[in-house]
N, C-alpha and C positions, 0 to 999 in steps of 0.2 A: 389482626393476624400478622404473624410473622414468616419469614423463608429465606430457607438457607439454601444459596445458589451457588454454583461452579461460574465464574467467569478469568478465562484468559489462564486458568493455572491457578487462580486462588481461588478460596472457599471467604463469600461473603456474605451477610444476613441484614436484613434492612424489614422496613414496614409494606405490607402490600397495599396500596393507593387503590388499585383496579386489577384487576385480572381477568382475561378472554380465554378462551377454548386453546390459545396459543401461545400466550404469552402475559405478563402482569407486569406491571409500572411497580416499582420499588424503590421506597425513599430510606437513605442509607443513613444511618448515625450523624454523617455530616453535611448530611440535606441535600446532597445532589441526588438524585431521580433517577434510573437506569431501566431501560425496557430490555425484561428477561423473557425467554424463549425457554417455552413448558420442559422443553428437554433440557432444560439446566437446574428443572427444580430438585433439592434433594431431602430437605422437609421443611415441612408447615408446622408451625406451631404458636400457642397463646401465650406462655410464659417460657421460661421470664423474656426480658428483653434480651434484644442480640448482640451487644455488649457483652452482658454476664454470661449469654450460654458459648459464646464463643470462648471468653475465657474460660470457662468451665470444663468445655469439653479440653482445650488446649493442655489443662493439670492433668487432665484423666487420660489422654492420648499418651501422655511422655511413661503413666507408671503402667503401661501396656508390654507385658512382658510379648516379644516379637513369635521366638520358639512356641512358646504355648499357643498363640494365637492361630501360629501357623497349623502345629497340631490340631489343633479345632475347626479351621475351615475346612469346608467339605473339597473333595477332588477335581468338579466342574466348577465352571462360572457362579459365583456369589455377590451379591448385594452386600455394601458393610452392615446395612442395620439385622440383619440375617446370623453376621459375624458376630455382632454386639451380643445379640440374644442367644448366642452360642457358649460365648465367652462369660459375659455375665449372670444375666438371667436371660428366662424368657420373659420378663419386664423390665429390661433391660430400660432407662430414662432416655430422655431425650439429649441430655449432656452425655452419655457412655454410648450413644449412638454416634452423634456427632465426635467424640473424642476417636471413636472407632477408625468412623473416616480421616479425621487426619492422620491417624497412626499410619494405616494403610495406603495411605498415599506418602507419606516421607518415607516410607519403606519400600523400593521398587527390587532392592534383590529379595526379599520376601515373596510379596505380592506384584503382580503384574497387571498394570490399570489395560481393563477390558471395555471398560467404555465409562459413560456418567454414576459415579457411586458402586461402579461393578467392578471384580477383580477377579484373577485366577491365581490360586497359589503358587508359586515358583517351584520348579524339580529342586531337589535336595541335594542334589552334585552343584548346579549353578549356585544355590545359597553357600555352600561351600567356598565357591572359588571368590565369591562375592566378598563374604567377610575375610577371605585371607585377603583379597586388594583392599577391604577396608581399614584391616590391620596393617599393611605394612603404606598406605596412606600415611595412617597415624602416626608408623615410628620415623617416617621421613620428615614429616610435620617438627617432632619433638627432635630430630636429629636437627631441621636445619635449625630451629630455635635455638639448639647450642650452640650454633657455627654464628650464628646471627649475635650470643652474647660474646662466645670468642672474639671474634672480628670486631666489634665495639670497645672489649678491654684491651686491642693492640696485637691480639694475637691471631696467627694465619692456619688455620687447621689444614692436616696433610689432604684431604681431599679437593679444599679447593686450590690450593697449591699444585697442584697437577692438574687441575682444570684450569690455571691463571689466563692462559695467551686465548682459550677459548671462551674465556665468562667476555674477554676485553674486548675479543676483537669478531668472533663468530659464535655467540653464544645461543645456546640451548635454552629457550625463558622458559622451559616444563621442567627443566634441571634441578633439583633442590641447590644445588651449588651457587649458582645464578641468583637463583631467591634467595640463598644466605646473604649476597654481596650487595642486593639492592637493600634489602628491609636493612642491614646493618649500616649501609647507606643513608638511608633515610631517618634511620636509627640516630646518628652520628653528625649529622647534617653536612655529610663531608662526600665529592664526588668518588664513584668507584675507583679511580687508580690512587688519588689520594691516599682513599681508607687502605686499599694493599698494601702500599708504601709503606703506611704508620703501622702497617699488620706485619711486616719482614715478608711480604710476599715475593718479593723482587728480591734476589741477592747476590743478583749483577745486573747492572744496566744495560753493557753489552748483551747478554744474553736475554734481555729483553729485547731488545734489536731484531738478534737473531733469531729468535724462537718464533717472532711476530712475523718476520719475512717468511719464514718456512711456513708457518703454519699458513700463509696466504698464499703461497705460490708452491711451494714442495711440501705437503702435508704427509706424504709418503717418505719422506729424505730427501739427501742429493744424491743418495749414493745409485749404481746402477748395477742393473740385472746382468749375467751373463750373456755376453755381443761378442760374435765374430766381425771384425772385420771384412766385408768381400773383398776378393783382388780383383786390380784392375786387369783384366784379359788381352787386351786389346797389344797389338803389335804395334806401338808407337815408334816413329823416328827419331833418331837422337839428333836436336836440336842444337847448330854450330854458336851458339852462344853459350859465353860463360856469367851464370846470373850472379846475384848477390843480393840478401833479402837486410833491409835497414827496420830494425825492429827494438824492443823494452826487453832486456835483459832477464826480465820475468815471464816473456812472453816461448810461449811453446805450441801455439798451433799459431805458428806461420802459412799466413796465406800466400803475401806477395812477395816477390822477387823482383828486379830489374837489371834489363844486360843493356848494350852500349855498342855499338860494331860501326865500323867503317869511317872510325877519328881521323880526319885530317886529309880525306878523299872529298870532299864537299857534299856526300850524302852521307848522313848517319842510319843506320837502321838501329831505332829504340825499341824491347822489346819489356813487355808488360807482364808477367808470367805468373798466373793465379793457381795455387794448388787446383788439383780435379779429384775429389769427391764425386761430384756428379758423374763419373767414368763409371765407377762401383756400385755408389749406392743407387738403388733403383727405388725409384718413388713406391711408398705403397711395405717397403721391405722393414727388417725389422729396426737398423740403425736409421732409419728414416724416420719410424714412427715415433723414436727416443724423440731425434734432430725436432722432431714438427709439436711436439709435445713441450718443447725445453725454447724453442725457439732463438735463444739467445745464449751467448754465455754470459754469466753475470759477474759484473768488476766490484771490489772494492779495497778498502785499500789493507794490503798483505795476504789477498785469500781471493781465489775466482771461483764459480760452480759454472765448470764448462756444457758447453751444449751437446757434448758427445765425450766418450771415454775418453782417458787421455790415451790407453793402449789401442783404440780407432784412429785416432788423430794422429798417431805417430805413422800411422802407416799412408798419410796422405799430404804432411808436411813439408814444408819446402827447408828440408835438413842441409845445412852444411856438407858436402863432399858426397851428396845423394844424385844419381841421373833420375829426379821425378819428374812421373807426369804431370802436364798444368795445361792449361789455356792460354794460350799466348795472342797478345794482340801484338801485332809487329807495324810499327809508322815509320815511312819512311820519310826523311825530314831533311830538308836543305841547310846545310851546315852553316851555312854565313847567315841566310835571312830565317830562319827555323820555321820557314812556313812547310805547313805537312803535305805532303805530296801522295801518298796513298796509306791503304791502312789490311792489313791481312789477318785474320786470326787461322790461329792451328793450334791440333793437339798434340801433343809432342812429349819429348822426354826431354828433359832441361835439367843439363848438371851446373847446381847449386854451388857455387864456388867459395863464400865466404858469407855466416851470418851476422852483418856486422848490428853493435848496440849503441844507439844514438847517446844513452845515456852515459855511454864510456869514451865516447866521441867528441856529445856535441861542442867541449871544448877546446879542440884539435879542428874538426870542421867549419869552422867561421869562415863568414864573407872576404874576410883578408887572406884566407887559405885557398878558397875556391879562386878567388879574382886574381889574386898576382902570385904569378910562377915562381918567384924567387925568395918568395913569404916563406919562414922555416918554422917549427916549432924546436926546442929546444930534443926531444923523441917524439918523432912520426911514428906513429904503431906500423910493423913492417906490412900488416895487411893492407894499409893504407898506400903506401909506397906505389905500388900500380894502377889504384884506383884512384888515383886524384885528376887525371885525364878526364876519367869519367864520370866522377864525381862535380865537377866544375864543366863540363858541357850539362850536363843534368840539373845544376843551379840556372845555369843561363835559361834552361829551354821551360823552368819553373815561372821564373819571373816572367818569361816572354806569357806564359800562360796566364801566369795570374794579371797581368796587366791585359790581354784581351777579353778576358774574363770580367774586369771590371769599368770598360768601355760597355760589357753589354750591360751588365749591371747598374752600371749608373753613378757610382760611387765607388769609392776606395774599399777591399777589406782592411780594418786596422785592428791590428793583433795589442791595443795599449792594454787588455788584462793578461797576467800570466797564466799559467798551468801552475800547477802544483804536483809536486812528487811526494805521496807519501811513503815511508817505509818504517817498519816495524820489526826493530831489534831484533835479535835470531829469530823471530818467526820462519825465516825461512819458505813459505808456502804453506803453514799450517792456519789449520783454522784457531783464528786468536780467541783469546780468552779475557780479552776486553782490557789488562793489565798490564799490556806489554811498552817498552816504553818508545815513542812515536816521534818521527824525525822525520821536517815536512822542507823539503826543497824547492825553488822555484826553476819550472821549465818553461821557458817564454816563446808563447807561441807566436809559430812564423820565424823558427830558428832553420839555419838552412837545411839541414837532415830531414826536418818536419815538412819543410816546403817542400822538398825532393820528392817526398814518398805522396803528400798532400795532390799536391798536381798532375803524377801521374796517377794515380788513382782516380781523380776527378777525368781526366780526358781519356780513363780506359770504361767509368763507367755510363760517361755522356755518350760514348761512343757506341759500344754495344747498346747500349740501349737507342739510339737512333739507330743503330741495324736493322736489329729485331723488331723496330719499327716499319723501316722499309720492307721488309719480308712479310709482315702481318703478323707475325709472333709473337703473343701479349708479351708483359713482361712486370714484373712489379718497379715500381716506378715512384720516384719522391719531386712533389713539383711544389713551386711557391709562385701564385699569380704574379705578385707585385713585393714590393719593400715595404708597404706603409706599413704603420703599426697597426696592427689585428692579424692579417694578413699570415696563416701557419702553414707549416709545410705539412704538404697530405699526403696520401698513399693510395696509388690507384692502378688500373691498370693501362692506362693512355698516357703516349708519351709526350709529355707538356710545358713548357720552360717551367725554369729553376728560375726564380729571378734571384734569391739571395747568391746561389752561385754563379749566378750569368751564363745558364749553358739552354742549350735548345728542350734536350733531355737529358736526363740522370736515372738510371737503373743500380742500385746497388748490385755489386755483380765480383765483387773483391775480395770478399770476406767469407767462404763459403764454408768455413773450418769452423766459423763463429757466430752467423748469423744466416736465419734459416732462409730467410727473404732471399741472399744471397745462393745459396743454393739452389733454389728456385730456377734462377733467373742461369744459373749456370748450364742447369738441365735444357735449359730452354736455346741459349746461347750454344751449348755444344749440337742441339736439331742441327742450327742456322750453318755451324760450320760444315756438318756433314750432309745435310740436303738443300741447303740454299733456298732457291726462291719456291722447291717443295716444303721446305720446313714444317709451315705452317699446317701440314698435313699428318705429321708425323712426330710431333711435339709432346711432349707429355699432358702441356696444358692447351688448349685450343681456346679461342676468339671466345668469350663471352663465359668462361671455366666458373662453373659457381665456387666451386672449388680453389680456386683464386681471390676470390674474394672471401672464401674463410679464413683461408691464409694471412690475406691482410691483418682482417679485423683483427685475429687472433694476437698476428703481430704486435700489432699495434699497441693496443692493452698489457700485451707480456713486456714491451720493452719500454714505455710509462712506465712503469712496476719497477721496471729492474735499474733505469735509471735515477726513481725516486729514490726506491735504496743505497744505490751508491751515494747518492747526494746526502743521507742522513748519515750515513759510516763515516763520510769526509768530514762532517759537521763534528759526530762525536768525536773522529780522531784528534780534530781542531780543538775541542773543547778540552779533550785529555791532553794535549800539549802546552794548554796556557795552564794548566793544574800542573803540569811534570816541571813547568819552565818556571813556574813562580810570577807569571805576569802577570799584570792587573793595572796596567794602563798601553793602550796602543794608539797607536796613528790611525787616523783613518779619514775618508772622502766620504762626503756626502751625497749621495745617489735619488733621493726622491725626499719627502715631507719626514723630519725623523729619523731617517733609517741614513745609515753610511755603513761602507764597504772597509775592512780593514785594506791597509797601504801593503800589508809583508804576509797575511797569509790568507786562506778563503773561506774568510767569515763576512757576513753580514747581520748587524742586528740593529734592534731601534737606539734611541739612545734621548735622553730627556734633556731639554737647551738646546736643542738642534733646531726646535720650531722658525721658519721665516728664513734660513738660511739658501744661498743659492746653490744649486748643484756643482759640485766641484770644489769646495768651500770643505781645505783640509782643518782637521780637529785633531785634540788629544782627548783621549773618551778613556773614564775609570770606570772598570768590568766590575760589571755586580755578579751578585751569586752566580753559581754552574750550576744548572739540572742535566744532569745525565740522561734523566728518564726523559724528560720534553725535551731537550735539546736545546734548553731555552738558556739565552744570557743575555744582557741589557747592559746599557752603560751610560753614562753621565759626561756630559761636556765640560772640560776641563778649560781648556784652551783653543781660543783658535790663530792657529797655522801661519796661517798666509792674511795677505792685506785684503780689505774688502773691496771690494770689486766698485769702479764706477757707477754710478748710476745708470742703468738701462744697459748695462753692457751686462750683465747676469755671468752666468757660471761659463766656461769654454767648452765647448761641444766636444766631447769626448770621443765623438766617431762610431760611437757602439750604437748598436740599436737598441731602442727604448724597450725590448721587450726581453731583451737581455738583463735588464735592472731592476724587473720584477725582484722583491725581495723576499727574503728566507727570516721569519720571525716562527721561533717553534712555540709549539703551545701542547697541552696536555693531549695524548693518544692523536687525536690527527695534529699531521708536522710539517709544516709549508718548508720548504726546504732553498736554499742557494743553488738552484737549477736554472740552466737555460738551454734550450733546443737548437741545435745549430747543424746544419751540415755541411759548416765547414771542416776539410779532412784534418786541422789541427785541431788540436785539441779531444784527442782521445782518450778513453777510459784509463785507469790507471793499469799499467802494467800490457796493457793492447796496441797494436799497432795504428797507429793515427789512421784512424775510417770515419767516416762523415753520420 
């Protein structure tokens, strides 16, 4: 005797060995043994074997018209052999029973399984709505199967083409668009961006860039909602300094300024003078929730996406010929020995006397300008004319700083990589269009205008944040335990040396126009001045703020992001320069196994003939192909430079830190890029004011 049983979801029929009141042993076609449980029996029979009724019933299940069937079952709960003999005859065989059961069971918008071999017919609206999803299943199926032959012959159909940045980079895998791009994938034996590529999916590379960055970080735009500005209310005093803010000629939300008083009396009063946002905007309010959302403004090179409107930010700037309010820390300082003698902050009104721009300066401003009084240039810009007083105590009190800075440090800072300036033909401030043609300058950091603005900013935000400290008043906070390598700068809310900068504590606290952290910590900072050692009571953010630590994190992550992509836009402009310029051989240094750093602009790639060489060990490298999309370019060792080094004497220690030389090699969709983390205040975003 034979029996056909339900196990686990399939329908299977084997020989019966034994059978009990509960259960029967069953040896299947393929000789393994299975003990069935009586409620899975669904029938007994003598012929034929289970082989052939299975397939038997299998042919007579598929020519089971569904409609009629349906029409023939009864209204309650039915048995299929019930349904057989409905349907067929009332001697319905043992194959048209069994075929029955399978029908009704791969039909579940029909029939509804009621239990072992039982069913209830399905409402007539649900089989409706059933077969239109299995209809329009169908025409998606056959749809993406076109997309799927298109994208194989080279061609990009308009759907997934407006899907591109999301099949790539945050796709939908239930999407038929998605399923086009893999099965044509795997179709093609070619990776998904590849097959776009060869599809004309991409039809600029910048705008692959850009589309990629937005869609990860601004999926809604950059642009912004209708925001009032608040005014700042408060009856401030007008402050007897006259400031002057050193900034990038691109730059429009000025945060800092600095004034200079009492030359040539043996004390100086230096004053620090941070735009105040935090006056107005109140945490919690609506350009807050922009600022705490946006985090940062974001650099690259000819185009920023600021952290707040720019018609907000005009009304809190530190403008040319403006009385703004700011935050002022005030040191007063021994003019001969520049050791500090006390330190005061206030909120105040501070008329803004001149925005001068480094990059129209910095060569008029040189160490031979600042140090000897009788140094001329051929035309002093006349703004210049009475600030060179000031500008040359403010070089001395630079140095004095950076040298005790790195007593606690340990080592020297050495500024031996430059900056680079990029700029982009009449762009003018628009958003480029990836075709504009690209003019890359060197700004060498630790130039004197850079070090001016670099080191008070460094001992205005060491300072406040050892305040805020002393007071109990968290504060967000950037610390580095040690120098060695591994060793990264964190974010927390305890105030902790800085060992890369040699300071006790570092509170970002300068940039409050551009980085939200910095707003924070201003809100926080303006408690301290107006209740003191109550502060801590009256603070926006209080000792242990979880709230603070979302902040962080958030930061954290949003301004990774934002520096990644700067770092890829520099790469691409880089790449569009050696295409606009015709090169295809450069100088460059050897920084790790393979990889060198170009000598003139800031690239790094691998390069093939480099193996065994020591670090520092100049080359001449031929540039192989440009990828736009990966950002990838490679080179070949042509020549080497310089003489080979002694034996055991290896390459000259550069002075940079090892972690700075990580290298930038791009590769398909993820793009390691020519980034390094530093807080040091040189070397800022392009078009920002030098902030750490």
């Amino acid at each position: 005797m034979f029996l056909l049983f339900e196990e686990a979801g399939k329908f299977l029929a084997g020989r019966v060995l034994s059978e009990a009141d509960t259960s029967a042993q069953v040896e299947l076609d393929s000789g393994k043994r299975v003990k069935v449980k009586a409620t899975n029996f669904l029938l007994k029979f003598e012929k034929p074997v289970p082989a052939q009724m299975l397939s038997e019933a299998l042919a007579i299940s598929q020519g089971i018209e569904l409609e009629m069937a349906w029409e023939f079952s009864p209204a309650d709960e039915f048995g299929f052999a019930d349904l057989a003999r409905e349907y067929f005859s009332d001697k319905a065989t043992l194959e048209q029973q069994a075929g029955m059961l399978l029908c009704l069971f791969e039909a579940p918008h029909y029939f509804r399984r009621a239990g072992k071999g039982r069913f209830r017919k399905a409402p007539a609206d649900i089989i409706a709505q059933a077969l239109a999803a299995i209809e329009k299943k169908k025409q998606i199926a056959l749809q993406t199967a076109q997309w799927v032959g298109e994208l194989s012959r080279g061609q990009c159909p308009a759907a997934v083409r407006e899907q591109l940045y999301k099949i790539l980079f945050k796709p939908d895998k239930n999407a038929p668009e998605y399923k086009a791009v893999v099965e044509a994938s795997r179709a093609t034996h070619l990776g998904p961006l590849e097959l776009l590529i060869k599809a004309g999916a991409i039809d600029s590379p910048y705008q692959f860039h850009w589309r990629r960055f937005l869609l990860e970080n601004f999926p809604k735009g950059t642009g912004f909602g209708k925001l009032e500005a608040p005014l700042i209310r408060d009856e401030l005093p007008l402050s007897s300094a006259r400031a002057f803010s050193i900034d990038d000629s691109a730059t429009t939300e000025i945060d800092d300024a600095l004034s200079v008083q009492g030359l040539g009396s043996g004390t100086v009063c230096l004053g620090i003078h941070i735009a105040a946002p935090g006056l107005a905007i109140a945490p919690g309010s609506a350009v807050d929730q922009v600022g705490r959302q946006r985090l940062s403004t974001v650099y690259m090179p000819g185009y920023k996406v600021t952290m707040l409107p720019d018609d907000v930010v005009q009304n809190y700037t530190l403008q040319e010929g403006r009385e703004c309010p700011a935050v002022s820390l005030y040191l007063t300082i021994d003019e001969a020995t520049l050791a500090i003698k006390a330190s005061e902050t206030r909120i105040e009104r501070v008329l803004i006397g001149a925005n001068l721009r480094h990059d129209q300066l910095d060569a008029i401003v040189t160490t031979d300008w600042l140090e000897d009084p009788t140094f001329l240039h051929q035309a002093d810009p006349q703004v210049l004319q009475h600030k060179r007083p000031q500008l040359s105590f403010l070089y001395r009190l630079a140095k004095h700083q950076k040298a005790a800075r790195e007593v606690v440090r340990g080592k020297p800072e050495t500024f031996n990589r430059p900056d680079y300036n990029f700029r982009l033909v009449g762009n003018e401030g628009r958003e480029p269009q990836g075709t504009e043609t690209v003019q890359i300058s060197i700004r060498q950091r630790g130039a004197p205008l850079d070090l001016i603005v670099s080191e008070a900013m460094i001992l205005a935000n060491s300072t406040w944040g050892g305040w805020m400290a002393e007071l109990g008043v968290p504060g967000i906070y950037r610390s580095q335990a040690s120098l060695l390598p591994g060793v990264k700068v964190r974010m927390g809310t305890k105030a902790l040396p800085h060992a890369g900068i040699g300071v006790k504590s570092y509170a970002w606290s300068t940039s409050p126009l551009r980085r939200y952290t910095d707003l924070v910590n201003q809100w926080q900072i303006i408690a301290c001045a107006r209740h003191g050692k109550m502060a801590a009571l009256v603070a926006p953010f209080k000792p242990k703020d979880a709230d603070l630590f979302a902040i962080i994190s958030s930061f954290d992550a949003a301004y990774s992001g934002y520096n990644a992509y700067q770092g890829a836009m520099e790469r691409f402009w880089t790449l569009k320069y050696l295409q606009q310029n015709g090169i295809s051989e450069i100088e460059a240094t050897v920084f790790k196994e393979n990889m060198v750093r170009a000598d003139d602009l800031p690239l790094v790639l691998p390069v093939a003939g480099a193996s065994g060489m020591p670090r520092g060990a100049r080359l001449r490298v031929r540039l192989g192909d440009i990828d736009e999309v990966s950002l990838d370019v490679n080179g070949t060792v042509l020549a080497r430079l310089d003489s080979l080094p002694e034996i055991g004497q290896g390459a000259a220690d550069s002075g940079a830190d090892e972690e700075e030389d990580e290298g930038a090699v791009a590769g398909p969709i993820a793009i390691a890029l020519d980034l390094q983390e530093s807080d040091s205040e040189a070397g800022a975003p392009v078009g920002a004011a030098p902030t750490p």
